[in-house]
C-alpha positions in Angstrom: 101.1 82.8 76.2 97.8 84.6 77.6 98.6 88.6 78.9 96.1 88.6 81.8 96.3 91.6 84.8 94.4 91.2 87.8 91.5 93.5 87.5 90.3 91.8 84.3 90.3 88.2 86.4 88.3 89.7 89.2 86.0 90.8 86.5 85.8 87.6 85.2 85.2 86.4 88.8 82.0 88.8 89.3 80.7 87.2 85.6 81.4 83.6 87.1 80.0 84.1 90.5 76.6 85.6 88.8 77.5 88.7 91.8 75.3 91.1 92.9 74.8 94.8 93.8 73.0 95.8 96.3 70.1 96.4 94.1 70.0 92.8 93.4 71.1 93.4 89.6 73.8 91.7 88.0 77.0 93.0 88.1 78.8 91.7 85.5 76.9 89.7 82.0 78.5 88.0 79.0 78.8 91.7 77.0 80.3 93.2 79.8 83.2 90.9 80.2 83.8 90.8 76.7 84.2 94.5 76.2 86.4 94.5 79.4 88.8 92.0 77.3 88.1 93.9 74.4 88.9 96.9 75.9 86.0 99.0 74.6 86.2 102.3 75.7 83.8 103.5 78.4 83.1 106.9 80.4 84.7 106.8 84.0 82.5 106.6 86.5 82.2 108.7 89.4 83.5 106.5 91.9 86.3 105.4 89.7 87.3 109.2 89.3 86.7 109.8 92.7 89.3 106.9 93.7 91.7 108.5 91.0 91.1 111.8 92.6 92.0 110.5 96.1 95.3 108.7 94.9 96.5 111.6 93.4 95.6 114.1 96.6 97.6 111.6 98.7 100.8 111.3 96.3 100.9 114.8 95.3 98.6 116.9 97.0 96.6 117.3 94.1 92.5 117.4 94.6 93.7 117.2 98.5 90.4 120.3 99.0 88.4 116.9 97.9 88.5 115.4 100.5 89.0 115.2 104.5 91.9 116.6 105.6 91.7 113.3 108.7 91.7 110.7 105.9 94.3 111.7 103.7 96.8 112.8 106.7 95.9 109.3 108.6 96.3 107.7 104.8 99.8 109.3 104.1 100.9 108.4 108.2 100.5 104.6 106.7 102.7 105.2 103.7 106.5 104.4 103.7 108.8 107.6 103.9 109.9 107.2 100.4 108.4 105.1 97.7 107.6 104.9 93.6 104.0 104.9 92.2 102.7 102.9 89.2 105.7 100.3 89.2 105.2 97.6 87.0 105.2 93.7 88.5 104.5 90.4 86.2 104.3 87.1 87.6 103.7 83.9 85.2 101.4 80.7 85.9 101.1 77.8 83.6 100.8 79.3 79.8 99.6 82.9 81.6 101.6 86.4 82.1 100.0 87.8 85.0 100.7 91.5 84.5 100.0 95.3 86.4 100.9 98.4 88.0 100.8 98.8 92.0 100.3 101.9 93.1 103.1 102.1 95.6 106.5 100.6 96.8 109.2 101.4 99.0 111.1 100.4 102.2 110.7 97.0 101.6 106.5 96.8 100.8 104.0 97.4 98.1 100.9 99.2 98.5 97.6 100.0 96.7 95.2 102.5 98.0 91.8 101.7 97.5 88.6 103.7 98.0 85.2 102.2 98.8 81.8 103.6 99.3 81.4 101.1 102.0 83.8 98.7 104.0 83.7 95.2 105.1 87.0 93.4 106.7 88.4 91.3 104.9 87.6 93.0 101.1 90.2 91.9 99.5 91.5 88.6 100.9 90.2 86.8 97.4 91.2 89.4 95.2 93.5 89.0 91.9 95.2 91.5 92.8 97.4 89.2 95.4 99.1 88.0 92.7 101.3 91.2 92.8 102.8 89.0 95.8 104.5 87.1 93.5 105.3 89.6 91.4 107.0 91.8 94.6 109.3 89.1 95.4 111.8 90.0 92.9 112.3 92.9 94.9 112.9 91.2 97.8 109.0 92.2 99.2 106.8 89.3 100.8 103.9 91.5 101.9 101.3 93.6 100.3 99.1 96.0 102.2 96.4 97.9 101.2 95.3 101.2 102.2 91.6 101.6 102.1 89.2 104.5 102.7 85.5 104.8 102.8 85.9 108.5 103.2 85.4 108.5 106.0 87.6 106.0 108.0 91.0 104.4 106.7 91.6 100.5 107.0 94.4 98.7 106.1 94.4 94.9 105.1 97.9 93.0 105.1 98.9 89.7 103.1 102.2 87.2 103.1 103.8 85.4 100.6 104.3 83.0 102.7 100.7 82.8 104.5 98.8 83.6 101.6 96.7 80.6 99.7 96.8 81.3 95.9 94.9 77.6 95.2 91.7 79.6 94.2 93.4 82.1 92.4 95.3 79.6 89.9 92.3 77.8 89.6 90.1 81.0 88.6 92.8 81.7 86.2 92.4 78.4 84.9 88.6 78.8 84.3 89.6 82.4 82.5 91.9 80.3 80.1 89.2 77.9 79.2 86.4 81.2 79.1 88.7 82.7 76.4 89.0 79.5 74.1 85.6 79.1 74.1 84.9 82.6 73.1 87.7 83.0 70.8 85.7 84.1 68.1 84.6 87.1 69.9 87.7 88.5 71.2 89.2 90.9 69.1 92.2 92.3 71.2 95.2 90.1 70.3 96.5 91.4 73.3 95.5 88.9 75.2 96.7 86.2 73.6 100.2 87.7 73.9 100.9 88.5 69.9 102.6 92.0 71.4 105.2 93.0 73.4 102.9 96.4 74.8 102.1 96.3 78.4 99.9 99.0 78.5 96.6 98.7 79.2 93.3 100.9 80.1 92.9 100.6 83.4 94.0 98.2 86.1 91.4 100.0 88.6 
């Protein structure tokens, strides 16, 4: 049994897909993804702090002097009247435990809020992270939103279970399976290959 969570597979999906940034440099090499599955420790980055930041001014008010007061009213106007944060969904595929945190559910949907420095419709229509649509259904939920700012502007991008194409996803996962054989030797968090029962985990952002 392989522990995988989403983030990690859209790492993985960068490192396949030999992506970009808009300086034309790699995003994500051979080290990189190993250390993500190795789970070598690494300083947060600004925008990852700044996303923290802006989750917790929404949820609790904290950091809210951050940032606009427009974005985080319009953001909290999109969020259901009551709901838990961090709950924890799993989902299993072949020999795999898909496995995270969403950052929000209640009346009926689950929610992550996402920041961005820039946005482009549809962002996250290929992301692992739909796989927490199978993970909401034991709750009775067949849609995830999420809740995206630049900022600036707030956007919100929806996706059905029973609309939603996970073909590319399974077969990314598949190619993930097959990276971590061949690089067995250089894995060192066991992890991954399920030999504990711990679901925590760095980061999922």
């Amino acid at each position: 049994m392989f522990k995988i969570y989403p983030t990690l597979l859209n790492t993985f999906s960068l490192y396949r897909h030999e992506s970009r940034n808009s300086q034309g440099e790699i995003m994500v090499d051979l080290q990189e993804l190993l250390d993500r599955i190795n789970r070598v420790p690494k300083p947060t980055t600004e925008a990852q702090q700044k996303g923290l930041d802006f989750e917790k001014a929404v949820t609790t008010g904290q950091y809210e002097e951050a940032f606009s007061e427009y974005v985080i009213e319009k953001t909290r106007r999109l969020l259901p009247t009551k709901y838990k944060t961090q709950c924890y969904l799993e989902t299993r595929y072949k020999d795999c435990l898909i496995y995270g945190y969403i950052d929000l559910m209640g009346n009926n949907r689950g929610i992550d809020l996402k920041t961005t420095k820039r946005y482009q419709a549809p962002k996250f229509a290929e992301s692992h992270q739909n796989l927490y649509l199978l993970g909401l259904q034991q709750y009775g939920i067949k849609t995830l939103e999420y809740i995206i700012t630049d900022f600036t502007e707030v956007y919100q991008e929806i996706y059905t279970l029973d609309q939603y194409d996970f073909s590319p996803l399974y077969e990314e996962i598949d190619a993930f399976v097959a990276f971590l054989q061949e690089h067995k030797r250089a894995i060192r968090d066991k992890k991954i290959w399920g030999n504990t029962h711990d679901n925590s985990q760095l980061s999922l952002f």
